[in-house]
N, C-alpha and C positions, 0 to 999 in steps of 0.2 A: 730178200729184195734189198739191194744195196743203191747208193747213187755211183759205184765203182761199175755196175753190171753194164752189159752192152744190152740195146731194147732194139726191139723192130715192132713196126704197125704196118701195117697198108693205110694209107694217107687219103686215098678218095675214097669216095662215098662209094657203097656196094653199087653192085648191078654190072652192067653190060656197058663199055665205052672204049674210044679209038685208044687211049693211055690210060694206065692206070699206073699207081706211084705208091714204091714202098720205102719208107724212112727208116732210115739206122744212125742209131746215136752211139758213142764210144768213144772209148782211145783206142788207139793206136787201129785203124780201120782197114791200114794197106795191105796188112797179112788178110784180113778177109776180104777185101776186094780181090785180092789175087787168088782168094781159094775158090772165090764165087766164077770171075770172067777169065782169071787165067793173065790179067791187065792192070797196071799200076795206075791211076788215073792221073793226069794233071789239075792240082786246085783248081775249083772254079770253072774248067772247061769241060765242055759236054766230048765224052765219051764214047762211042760208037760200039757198042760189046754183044757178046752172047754170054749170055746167063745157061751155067754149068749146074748141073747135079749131082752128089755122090759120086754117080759113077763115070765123071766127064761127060755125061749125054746134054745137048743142048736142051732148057726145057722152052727157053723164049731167047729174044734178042732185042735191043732194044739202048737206051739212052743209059750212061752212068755219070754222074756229078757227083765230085768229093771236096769238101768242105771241110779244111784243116783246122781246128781249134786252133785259140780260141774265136776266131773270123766266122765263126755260123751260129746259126738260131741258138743253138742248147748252147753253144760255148765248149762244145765237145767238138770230136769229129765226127762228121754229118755223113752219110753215103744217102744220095735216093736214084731209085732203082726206077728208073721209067721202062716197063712192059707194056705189051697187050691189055687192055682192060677188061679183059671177063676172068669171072671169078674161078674158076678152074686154074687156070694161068698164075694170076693174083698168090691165091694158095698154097701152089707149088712152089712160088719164087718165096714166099714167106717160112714156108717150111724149112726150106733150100738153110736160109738167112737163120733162125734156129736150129736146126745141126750144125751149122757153122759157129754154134755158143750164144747167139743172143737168145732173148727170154722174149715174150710178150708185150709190149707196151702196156703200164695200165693208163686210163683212160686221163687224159691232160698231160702224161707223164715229159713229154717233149715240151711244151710250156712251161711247168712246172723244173724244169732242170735248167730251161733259160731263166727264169727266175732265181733257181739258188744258186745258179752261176753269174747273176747279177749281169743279165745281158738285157732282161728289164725287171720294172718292178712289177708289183703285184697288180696295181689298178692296168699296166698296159699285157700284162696276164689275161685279164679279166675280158678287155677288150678286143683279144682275140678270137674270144669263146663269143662276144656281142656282135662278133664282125658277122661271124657264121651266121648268127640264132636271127640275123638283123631282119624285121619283118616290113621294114619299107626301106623305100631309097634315104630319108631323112635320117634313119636310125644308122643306117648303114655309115652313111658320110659321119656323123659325131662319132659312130665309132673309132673308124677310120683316125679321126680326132686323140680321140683318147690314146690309140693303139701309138701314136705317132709321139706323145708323151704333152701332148696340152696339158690334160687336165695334172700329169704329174707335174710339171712345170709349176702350176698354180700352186698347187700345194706346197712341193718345196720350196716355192717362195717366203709364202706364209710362214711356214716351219724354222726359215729363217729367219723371217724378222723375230717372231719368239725367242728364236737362241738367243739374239742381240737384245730381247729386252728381257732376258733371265740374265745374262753375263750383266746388266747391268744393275738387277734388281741384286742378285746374290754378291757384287763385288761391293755391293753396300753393308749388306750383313756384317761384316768386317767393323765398318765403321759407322753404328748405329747412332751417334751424334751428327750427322752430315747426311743421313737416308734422305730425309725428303727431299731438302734442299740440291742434293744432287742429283737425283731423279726429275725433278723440276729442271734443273741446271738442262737437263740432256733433254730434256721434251718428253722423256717414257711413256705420260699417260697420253699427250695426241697422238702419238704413235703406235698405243693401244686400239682409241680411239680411230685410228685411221686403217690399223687390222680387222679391227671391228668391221667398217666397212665393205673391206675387201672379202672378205670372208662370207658377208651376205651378198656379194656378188656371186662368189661361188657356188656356194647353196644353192642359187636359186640356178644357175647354169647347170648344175645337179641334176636341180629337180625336173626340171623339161628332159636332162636328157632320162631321165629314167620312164616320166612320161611318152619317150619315144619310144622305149625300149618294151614296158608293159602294158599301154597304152589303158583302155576305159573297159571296163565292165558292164554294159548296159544292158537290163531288163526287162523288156516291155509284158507291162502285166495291165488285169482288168476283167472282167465280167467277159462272159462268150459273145463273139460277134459283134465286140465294137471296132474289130479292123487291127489287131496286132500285126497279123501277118502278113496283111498287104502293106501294113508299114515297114515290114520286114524285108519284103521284094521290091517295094520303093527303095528303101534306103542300099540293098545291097545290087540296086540294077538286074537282079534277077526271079524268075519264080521258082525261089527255094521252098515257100510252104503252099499247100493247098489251099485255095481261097472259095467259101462256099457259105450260102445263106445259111447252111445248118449249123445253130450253133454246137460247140465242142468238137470241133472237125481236128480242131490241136491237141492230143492223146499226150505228149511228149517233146520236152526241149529243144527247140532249131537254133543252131545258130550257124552267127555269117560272121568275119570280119570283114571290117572296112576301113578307107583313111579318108582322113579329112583333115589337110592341109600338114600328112605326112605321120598326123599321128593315127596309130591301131586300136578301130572300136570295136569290140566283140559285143555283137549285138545277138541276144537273147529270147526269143519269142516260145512263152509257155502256154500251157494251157489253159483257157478263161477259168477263172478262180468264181467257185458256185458251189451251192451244197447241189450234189450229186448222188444218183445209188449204183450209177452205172462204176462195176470195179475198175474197169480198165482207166476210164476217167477220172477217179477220185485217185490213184496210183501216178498221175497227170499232173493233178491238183497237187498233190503232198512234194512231188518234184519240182513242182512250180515256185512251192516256198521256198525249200534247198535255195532254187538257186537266187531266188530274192534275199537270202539271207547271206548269202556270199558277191554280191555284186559291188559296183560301186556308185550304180545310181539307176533306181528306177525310173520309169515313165510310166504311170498309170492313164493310160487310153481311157477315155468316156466318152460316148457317142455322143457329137455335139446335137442332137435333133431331143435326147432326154435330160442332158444334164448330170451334175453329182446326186446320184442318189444316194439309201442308205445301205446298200450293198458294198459304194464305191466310199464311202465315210467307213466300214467295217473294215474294207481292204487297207484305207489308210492308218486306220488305228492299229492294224496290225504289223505294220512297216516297224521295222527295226530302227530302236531310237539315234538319230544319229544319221541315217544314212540318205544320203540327196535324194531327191524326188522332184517331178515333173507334171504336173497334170497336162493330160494332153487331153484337145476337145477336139473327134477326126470326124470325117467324114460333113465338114461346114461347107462343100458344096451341096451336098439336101439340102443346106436351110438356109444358103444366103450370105452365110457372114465372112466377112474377111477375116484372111490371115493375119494374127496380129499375136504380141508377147505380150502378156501382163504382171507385173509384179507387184507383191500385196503379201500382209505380214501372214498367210495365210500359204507362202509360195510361191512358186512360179507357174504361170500357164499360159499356154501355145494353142493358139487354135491353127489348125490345116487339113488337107483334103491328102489322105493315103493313095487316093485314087488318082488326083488331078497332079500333083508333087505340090499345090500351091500351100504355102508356109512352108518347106520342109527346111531351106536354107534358116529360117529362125532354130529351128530343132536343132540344127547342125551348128550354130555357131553357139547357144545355149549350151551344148555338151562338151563343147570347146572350153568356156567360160568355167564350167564344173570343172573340169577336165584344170586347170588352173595354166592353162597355154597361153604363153602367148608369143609371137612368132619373132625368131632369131636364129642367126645361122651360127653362131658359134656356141651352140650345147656340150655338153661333155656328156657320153653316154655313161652313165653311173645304176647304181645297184641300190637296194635298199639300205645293204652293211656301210657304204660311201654316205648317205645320207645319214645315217645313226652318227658316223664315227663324225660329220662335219655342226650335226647337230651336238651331240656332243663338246666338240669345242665350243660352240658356242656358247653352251651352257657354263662353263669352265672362264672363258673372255671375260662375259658379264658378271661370274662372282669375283671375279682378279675386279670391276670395274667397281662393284659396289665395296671392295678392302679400302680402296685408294679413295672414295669418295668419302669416307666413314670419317668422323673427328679425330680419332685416333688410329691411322692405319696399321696392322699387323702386316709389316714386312715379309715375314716367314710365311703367312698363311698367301701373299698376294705370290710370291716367287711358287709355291706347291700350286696354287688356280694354274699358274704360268706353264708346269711341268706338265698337268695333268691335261692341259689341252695342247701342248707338241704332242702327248703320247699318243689323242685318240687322233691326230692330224697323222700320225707314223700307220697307224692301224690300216691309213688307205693304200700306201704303196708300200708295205708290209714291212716297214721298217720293224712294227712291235704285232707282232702275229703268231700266235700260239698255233705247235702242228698241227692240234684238231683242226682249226680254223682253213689252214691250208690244204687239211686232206676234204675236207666239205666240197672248198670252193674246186680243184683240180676234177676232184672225182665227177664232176658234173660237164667234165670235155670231153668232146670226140675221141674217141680212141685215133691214136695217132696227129694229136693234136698235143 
């Protein structure tokens, strides 16, 4: 498998549809368009053809678009083959497109060759796979963002001003009696200081957009029958679980996603957490911790007519250290009391009625608040690796910030702070990106993407 080979995919999604679309990446592509349709195409112009096989037999007919390097996606030349879309059809034309010398696509491998043909870089790579995966409209549009080269713009900004305050830091080296004074001279450190700042703007544009992207992990946990899962079918607008006075009616995991104000909550409703002899239920309960132990923030439900008891003081000392939590007090139409939020060095708690919806909007803007949103239209959709590599530099900024602050600065060590955070600022549009790194991220795209 070379980047010299010719690749083919089929480009849409499986199943049944009016078009379906097969992508061919290469050089020199004329000789197989002409072995395929029998027709030389005009760049850029749709094509009118019949799609040939071995043995000159029509297998479809159908649309051809040829895309002369370096003017298309990969920076190669491009053919897509618009057929029929059922998969019989699909197969044959693909087959066709391999006897004809191409190999398979492997999966991202068409993003992945615009990338090292430098027709983008790696974060608007990234972006294309986020455009797909995008689980709201909000996520969708930052991607859109990113794919479009925002968020690379921001960075290579940054990466610039670094260059110009390393050419300045290292063009002192040189002349170690005039370092500070000339660093002074040019401004360097408020222009650290003032990367400083932009840099925690980005970050935090980051961070929303990743919380767009992977959104919230919620739990809802508690004792049998204080109302989990009519909170479950309140919050997702439907009746996804069984709702019944018997307590343990939840054997097993539900979940729903939802948004709220565009971000995705995968909401979790397990089974009431009790000692048990029944096996199917204690199998329930063991699953119920799982997924308490991987979430990102519970809600322990308590029936507001009893209160915390020490069932619900066990469940909480069992919560893993570290992780959000929520008391909730349901079902306060029994007893009278308003919806209301309370905070106290003890936590947060919500009282509302699963039944009535009253309090739910407190719940919902509380998971918001966890959720660390807060609302802007210009996010960058970003990744976990985009947040390391930006924290990272930050980490690198502020010891460049504490050299220069020091009574005696060390030069040498403030210009390596300086290098070491362009490197991990390159890490995001793969300026400095190791091929494991690259084969990770690729291998996780749609075949024919």
């Amino acid at each position: 498998m070379t980047q010299s080979d010719t690749i083919a995919a089929i480009a849409t999604a499986p199943g049944r549809g009016g078009v379906g679309v097969i992508r061919v990446s290469g050089s020199n592509l004329l000789p197989f368009s002409l072995a395929l349709t029998g027709k030389t195409p005009k760049p850029r112009y749709a094509t009118l053809a019949e799609f040939k096989d071995g043995e000159n037999v029509t297998v479809d007919s159908g649309i051809l678009l040829f895309f002369p390097g370096p003017n298309s996606f990969t920076g190669e030349d491009v053919l897509e083959i618009q057929g029929h879309g059922g998969p019989v059809v699909m197969n044959l034309l693909l087959a066709r497109c391999l006897d004809l010398g191409a190999r398979l696509a492997e999966p991202g491998e068409f993003s992945r060759r615009a990338f090292l043909n430098g027709k983008i870089d790696l974060a608007q790579a990234e972006a294309v796979a986020d455009l797909i995966d995008a689980a709201t409209a909000s996520a969708a549009r930052s991607a859109v963002r990113s794919l479009q080269g925002e968020f690379s713009k921001a960075i290579h900004a940054l990466t610039d001003e670094l260059i110009n305050l390393r050419m300045l830091v290292e063009a002192t080296l040189d002349f170690p009696e005039e370092d500070i004074d000339f660093l002074k001279a040019a401004n360097a450190f408020g222009r650290l200081e003032s990367l400083q700042l932009r840099l925690a703007e980005i970050f935090d544009r980051a961070s929303q957009g990743k919380l767009l992207q992977t959104g919230l992990h919620v739990v809802l946990a508690g004792q049998p029958n204080v109302g989990k899962s009519s909170l479950l079918n309140r919050l997702a607008g439907d009746d996804l679980a069984i709702v019944t006075a018997i307590a343990g009616t939840t054997r097993d995991a539900l979940r729903s996603t939802i948004q709220i104000e565009g971000i995705p909550l995968h909401i979790i409703d397990t089974a009431g957490l009790r000692e048990t002899d029944d096996e199917v239920e204690r199998i329930g309960i063991e699953r119920s911790w799982r997924e308490i132990e991987r979430s990102d923030v519970v809600l322990l439900l308590v029936d507001a007519r009893n209160g915390v008891s020490e069932t619900d003081r066990k469940i909480l000392s069992r919560l893993p250290k570290g992780l959000k939590q929520v008391t909730v007090f349901n079902k306060i139409d029994l007893v009278g009391t308003l919806a209301e939020r309370h905070e106290s060095s003890d936590g947060t708690t919500i009282f509302l009625s699963a039944r009535s919806g009253d309090g739910l909007e407190l719940l919902r803007q509380e998971l918001l608040k966890i959720a660390g949103w807060h609302h802007t239209d210009d996010v960058f959709i970003a990744r976990e690796r985009h947040l390391r590599a930006l924290a990272n530099t930050q980490i690198h900024i502020e010891a460049a910030c504490r050299v220069v602050e020091s009574d005696f600065p060390a030069l040498e060590i403030f210009a390596e702070d300086l290098r070491l955070a362009q490197q991990s600022l390159g890490e995001i549009t793969g300026q400095f990106s190791a091929d494991d790194l690259l084969g990770v991220i690729f291998s996780r795209f749609c075949i024919g993407k």
